[in-house]
LUMSE-22336 format. One line per 8 residues: their letters; for each residue y, z negated, x of C-alpha. Coordinates in steps of 0.5 Angstrom, whole numbers, plus 2048, in hexadecimal, padded with zeros to 3 digits. Layout:
// LUMSE-22336
a> Y/Z/X  ...
END
This chain:
// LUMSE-22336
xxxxxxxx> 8C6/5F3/928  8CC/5F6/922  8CA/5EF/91F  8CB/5EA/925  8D1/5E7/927  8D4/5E9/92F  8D5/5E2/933  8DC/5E1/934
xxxxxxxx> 8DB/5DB/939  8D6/5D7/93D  8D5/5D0/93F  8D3/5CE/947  8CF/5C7/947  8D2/5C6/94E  8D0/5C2/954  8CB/5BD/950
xxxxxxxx> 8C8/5BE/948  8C8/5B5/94A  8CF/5B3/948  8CE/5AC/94C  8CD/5B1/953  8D4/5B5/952  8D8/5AE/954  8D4/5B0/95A
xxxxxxxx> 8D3/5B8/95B  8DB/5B8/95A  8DE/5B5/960  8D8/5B7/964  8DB/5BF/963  8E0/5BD/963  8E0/5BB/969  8DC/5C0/96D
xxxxxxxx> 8E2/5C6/96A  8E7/5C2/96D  8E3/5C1/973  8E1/5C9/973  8E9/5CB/971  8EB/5C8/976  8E6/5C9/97C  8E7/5D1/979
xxxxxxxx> 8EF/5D0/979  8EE/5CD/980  8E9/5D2/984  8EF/5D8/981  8F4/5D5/983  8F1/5D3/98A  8EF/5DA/98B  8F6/5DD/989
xxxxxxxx> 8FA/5D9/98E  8F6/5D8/994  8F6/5DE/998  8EF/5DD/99B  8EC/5DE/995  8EE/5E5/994  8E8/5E8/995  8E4/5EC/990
xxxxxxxx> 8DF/5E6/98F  8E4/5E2/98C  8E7/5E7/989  8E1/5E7/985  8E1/5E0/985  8E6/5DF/982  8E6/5E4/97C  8E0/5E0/97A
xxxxxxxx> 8E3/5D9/97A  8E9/5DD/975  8E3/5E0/972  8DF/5D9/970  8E5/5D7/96F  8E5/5DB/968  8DE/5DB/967  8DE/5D2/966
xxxxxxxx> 8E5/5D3/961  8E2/5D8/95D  8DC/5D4/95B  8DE/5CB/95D  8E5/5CB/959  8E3/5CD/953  8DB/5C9/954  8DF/5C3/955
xxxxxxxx> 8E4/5C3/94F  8DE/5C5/94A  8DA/5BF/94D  8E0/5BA/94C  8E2/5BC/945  8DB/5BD/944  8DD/5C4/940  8DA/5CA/943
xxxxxxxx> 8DD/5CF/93E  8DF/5D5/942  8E1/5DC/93E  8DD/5E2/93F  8E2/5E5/943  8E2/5E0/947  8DB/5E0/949  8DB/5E8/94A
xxxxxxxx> 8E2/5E7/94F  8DD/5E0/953  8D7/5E3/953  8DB/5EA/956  8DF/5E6/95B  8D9/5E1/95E  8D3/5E7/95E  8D9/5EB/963
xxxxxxxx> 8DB/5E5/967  8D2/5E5/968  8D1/5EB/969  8D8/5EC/96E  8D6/5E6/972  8CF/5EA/972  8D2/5F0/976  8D6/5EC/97A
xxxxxxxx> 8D1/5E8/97D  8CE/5EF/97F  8D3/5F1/982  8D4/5EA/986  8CD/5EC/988  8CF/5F3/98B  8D5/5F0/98E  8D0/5EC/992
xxxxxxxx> 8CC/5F1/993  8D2/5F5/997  8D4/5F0/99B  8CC/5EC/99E  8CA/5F4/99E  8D0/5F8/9A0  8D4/5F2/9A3  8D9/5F9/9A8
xxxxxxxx> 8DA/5FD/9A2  8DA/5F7/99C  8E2/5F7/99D  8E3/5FF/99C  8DD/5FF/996  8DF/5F9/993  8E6/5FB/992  8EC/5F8/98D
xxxxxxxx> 8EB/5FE/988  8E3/5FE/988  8E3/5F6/986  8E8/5F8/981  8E5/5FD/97E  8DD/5F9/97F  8E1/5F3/97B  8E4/5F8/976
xxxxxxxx> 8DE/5FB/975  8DA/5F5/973  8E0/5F3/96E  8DF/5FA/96B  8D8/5F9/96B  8D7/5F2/968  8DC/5F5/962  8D9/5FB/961
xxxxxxxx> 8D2/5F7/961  8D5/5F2/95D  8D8/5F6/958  8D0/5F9/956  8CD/5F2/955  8D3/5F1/951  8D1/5F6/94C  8CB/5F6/94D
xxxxxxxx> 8CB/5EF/94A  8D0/5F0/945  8CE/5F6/943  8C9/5F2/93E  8CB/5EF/938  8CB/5E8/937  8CB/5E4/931  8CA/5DE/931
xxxxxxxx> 8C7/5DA/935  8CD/5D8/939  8CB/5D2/93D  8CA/5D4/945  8C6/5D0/948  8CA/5D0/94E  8D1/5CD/951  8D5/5D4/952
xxxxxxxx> 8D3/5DB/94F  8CD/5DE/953  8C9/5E3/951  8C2/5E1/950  8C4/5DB/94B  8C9/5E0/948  8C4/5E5/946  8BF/5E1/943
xxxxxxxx> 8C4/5E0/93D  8C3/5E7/93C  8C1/5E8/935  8BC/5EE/937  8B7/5EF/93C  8BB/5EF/942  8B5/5F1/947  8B7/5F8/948
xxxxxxxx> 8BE/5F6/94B  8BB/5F0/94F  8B6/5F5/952  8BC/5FA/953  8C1/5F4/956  8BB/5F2/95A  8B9/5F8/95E  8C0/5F9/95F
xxxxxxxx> 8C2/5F2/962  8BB/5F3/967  8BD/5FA/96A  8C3/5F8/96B  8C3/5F1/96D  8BD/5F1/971  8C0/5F8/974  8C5/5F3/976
xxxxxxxx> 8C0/5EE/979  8BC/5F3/97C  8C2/5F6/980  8C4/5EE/982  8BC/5EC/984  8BD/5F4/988  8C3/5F2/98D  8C1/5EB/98E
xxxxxxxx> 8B9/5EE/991  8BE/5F2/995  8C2/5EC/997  8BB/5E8/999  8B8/5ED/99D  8BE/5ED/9A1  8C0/5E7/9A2  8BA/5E5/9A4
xxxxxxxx> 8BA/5E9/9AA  8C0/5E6/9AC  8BD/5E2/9B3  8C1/5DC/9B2  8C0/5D6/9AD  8C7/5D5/9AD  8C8/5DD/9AB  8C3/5DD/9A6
xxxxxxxx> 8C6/5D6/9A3  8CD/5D9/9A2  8CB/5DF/99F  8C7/5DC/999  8CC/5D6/99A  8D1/5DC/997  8CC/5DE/991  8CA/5D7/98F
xxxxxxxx> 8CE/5D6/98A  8CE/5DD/986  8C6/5DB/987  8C6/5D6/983  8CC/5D7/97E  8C7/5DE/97D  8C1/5DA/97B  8C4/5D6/977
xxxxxxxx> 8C7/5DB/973  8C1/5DF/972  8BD/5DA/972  8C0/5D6/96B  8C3/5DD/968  8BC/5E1/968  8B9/5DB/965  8BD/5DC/95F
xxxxxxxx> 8BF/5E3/95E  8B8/5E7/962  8B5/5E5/95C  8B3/5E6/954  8B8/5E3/950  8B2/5E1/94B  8B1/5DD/951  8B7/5DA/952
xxxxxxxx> 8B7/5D2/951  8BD/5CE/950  8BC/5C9/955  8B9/5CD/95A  8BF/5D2/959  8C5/5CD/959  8C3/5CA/95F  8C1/5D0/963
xxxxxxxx> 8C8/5D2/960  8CC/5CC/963  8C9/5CE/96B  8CB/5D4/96B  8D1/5D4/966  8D4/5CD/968  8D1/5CA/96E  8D0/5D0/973
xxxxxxxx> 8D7/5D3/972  8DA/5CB/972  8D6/5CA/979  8D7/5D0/97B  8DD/5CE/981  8D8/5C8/983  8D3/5CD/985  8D8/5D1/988
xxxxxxxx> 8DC/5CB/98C  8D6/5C8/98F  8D4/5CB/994  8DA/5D0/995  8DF/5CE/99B  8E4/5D1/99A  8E5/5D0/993  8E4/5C8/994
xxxxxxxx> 8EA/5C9/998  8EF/5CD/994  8ED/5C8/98F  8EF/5C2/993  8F6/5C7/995  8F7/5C7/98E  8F7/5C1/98C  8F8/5BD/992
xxxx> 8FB/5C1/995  8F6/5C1/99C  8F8/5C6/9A1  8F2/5CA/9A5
END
């Protein structure tokens, strides 16, 4: 290795390889960041000023809109000025410091879902004493826990990808540095990091998964035990939107990473990447307003100013 020469930089090819569709793809993101910074923007401040929010699940609702927030920033901006300068050039450190960043935002929004679910979980199960278990410190400390989690999780994938070497190559075939593109330009066999990077990301993810799919069987075999439709209908009405936000999740994530980097296609993966880094956290306050009263109406209070 004494007599290759380490990669100072890398070039991201950006949304599309055709330049004709970049005139297209920019203004597309473009616009689904925006909508998604401000739906995010709006739902935190909604919960902040209305007191009828201050409850637990909002709580959590809130510290994921801030938290899909920085997931689509850590990735869009720069995506888009790589596609509208058509040079991709991102410096070593760079890509380290993004790849870093972005696998702890996925992996914190992995455990905080999980925790949304044993929020819901307390309250369909033990609706009398949801109030003392789930309290302001325990959601702190379950909100802090995934933050400390997603670093300390990202913080092994990031050396584990960078700890080979790289050099040359350097095109990632990719918007932003991720994992199975980037260390496929390794210039040695990467395969024992892959296999190690993989069974991690399985135990834990899937843990995390498991741990989700555990509340939510509690959930159903209560509430459909409720006698009343009307019961049975409000309950799933309050975990409808944390379903779908997890199976869009996991569903385009896994698709990704809980699979061999020598598998990994670059169309394959730059469009499972744009579910799950882009759409899903930018829409994630249309699914979250659209079937939850009380977030219509303290969204109509705040910018229209309707009362109750």
């Amino acid at each position: 290795m004494s007599n290759h020469t380490r990669v100072t930089h890398f070039i991201l090819r950006g949304f599309s390889d055709v330049p004709q569709l970049r005139l297209v793809v920019i203004p597309f993101f473009l616009l689904v960041y925006t909508f998604g910074l401000l739906g995010n923007i709006s739902i935190i401040t909604a919960v902040m000023r209305d007191s009828r929010l201050h409850s637990p699940m909002y709580f959590f609702l809130k510290n994921l809109s801030f938290l899909d927030m920085c997931y689509t920033s850590a990735t869009i901006p720069k995506a888009v000025v790589i596609s509208f300068t058509g040079s991709g050039l991102i410096s070593y450190l760079e890509c380290v410091a993004q790849l870093y960043i972005f696998i702890t935002l996925s992996a914190t929004e992995c455990f905080l879902l999980t925790a949304m679910a044993y929020d819901r979980f307390l309250a369909i199960l033990r609706p009398l004493l949801y109030g003392t278990i789930m309290s302001q410190k325990c959601r702190a400390e379950l909100v802090a826990s995934a933050w400390v989690s997603g670093a300390i999780y990202s913080a092994f994938h990031t050396f584990n990808t960078f700890s080979l070497p790289y050099c040359g190559p350097n095109v990632v075939e990719h918007f932003f540095c991720d994992i199975p593109p980037v260390m496929r330009l390794s210039c040695t066999d990467h395969h024992l990091n892959e296999e190690v990077g993989f069974a991690v990301s399985s135990c834990i993810v899937m843990s995390s998964f498991f741990l989700t799919v555990l509340s939510y069987v509690g959930i159903v075999s209560t509430v459909v035990r409720i006698p009343s439709v009307d019961g049975r209908c409000k309950a799933f009405s309050t975990c409808s939107s944390h379903l779908t936000t997890v199976v869009l999740f996991y569903g385009t994530g896994s698709f990704v990473y809980l699979r061999p980097a020598s598998r990994y296609s670059p169309t394959q993966g730059r469009l499972a990447s744009i579910f799950y880094s882009v759409l899903t956290p930018s829409l994630n306050p249309v699914v979250y307003c659209l079937r939850n009263k009380d977030m219509k109406f303290a969204l109509q209070k705040l910018y229209c100013g309707i009362k109750y």
